[in-house]
TILUM-850809 format. One record per residue (C-alpha): residue in one letter; y negated, x negated, z negated. Coordinates in steps of 0.25 Angstrom, whole numbers, plus 5000, padded with zeros to 4 digits. Layout:
<rs>
{"A",{Y,X,Z}}
...
</rs>
This chain:
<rs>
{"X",{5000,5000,5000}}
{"X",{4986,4995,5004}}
{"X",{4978,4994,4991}}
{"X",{4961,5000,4994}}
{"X",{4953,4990,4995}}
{"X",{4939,4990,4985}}
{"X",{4927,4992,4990}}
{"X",{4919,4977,4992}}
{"X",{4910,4974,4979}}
{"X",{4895,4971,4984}}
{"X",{4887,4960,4973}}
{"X",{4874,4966,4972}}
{"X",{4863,4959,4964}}
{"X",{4850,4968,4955}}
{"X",{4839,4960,4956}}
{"X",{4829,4963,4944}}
{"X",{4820,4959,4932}}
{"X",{4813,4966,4920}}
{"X",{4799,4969,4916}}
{"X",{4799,4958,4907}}
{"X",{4807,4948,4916}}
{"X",{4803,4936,4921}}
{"X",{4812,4935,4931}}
{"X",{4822,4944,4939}}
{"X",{4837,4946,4938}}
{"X",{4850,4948,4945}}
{"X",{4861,4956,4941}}
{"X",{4872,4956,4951}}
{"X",{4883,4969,4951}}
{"X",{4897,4971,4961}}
{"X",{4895,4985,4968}}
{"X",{4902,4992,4979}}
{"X",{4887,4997,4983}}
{"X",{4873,4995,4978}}
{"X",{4874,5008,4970}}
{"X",{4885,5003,4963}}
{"X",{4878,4991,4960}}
{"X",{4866,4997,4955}}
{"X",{4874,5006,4946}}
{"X",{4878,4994,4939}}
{"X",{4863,4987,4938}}
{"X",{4860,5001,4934}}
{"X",{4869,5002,4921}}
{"X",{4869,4987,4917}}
{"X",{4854,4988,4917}}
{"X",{4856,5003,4908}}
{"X",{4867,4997,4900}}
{"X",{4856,4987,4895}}
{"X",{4844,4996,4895}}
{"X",{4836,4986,4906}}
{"X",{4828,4992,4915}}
{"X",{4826,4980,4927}}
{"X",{4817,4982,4937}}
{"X",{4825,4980,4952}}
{"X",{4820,4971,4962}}
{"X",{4831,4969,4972}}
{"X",{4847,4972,4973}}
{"X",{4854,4963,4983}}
{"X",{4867,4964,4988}}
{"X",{4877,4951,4991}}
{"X",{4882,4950,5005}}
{"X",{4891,4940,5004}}
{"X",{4893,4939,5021}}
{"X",{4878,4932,5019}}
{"X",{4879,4926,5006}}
{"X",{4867,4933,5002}}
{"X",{4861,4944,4995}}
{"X",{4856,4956,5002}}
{"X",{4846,4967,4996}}
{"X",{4850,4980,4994}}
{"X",{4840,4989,5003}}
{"X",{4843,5001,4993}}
{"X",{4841,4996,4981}}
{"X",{4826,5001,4981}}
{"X",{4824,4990,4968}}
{"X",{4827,5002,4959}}
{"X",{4837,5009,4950}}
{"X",{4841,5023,4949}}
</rs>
């Protein structure tokens, strides 16, 4: 029996700072989807009450070696 193969993971990277940061931040997530990602950046930032302002999601393209923005990231949550 042929077993059904998972659908391909995506590395997607939030890219982000505070109101009282210096500087920015990357947190980097495996998703099927962008929406699945930002699920995730969504409830990592709930779970620890932060409320980071989004300046750009990028997505890994790994034919090119580089990272690729996200047109419908929109540099917001919710």
């Amino acid at each position: 029996m042929k077993r059904k193969r998972d659908p391909d993971l995506k590395e997607f990277r939030f890219h982000y700072h505070y109101d009282d940061s210096l500087g920015f931040s990357d947190k980097y997530f495996m998703a099927q989807n962008f929406d699945e990602a930002k699920e995730m950046f969504e409830y990592a930032c709930c779970k620890r009450h932060l409320h980071p302002h989004l300046d750009k999601v990028e997505k890994w393209n790994r034919w090119k070696a580089s990272w690729e923005k996200v047109s419908n990231s929109h540099n917001h949550l919710n």
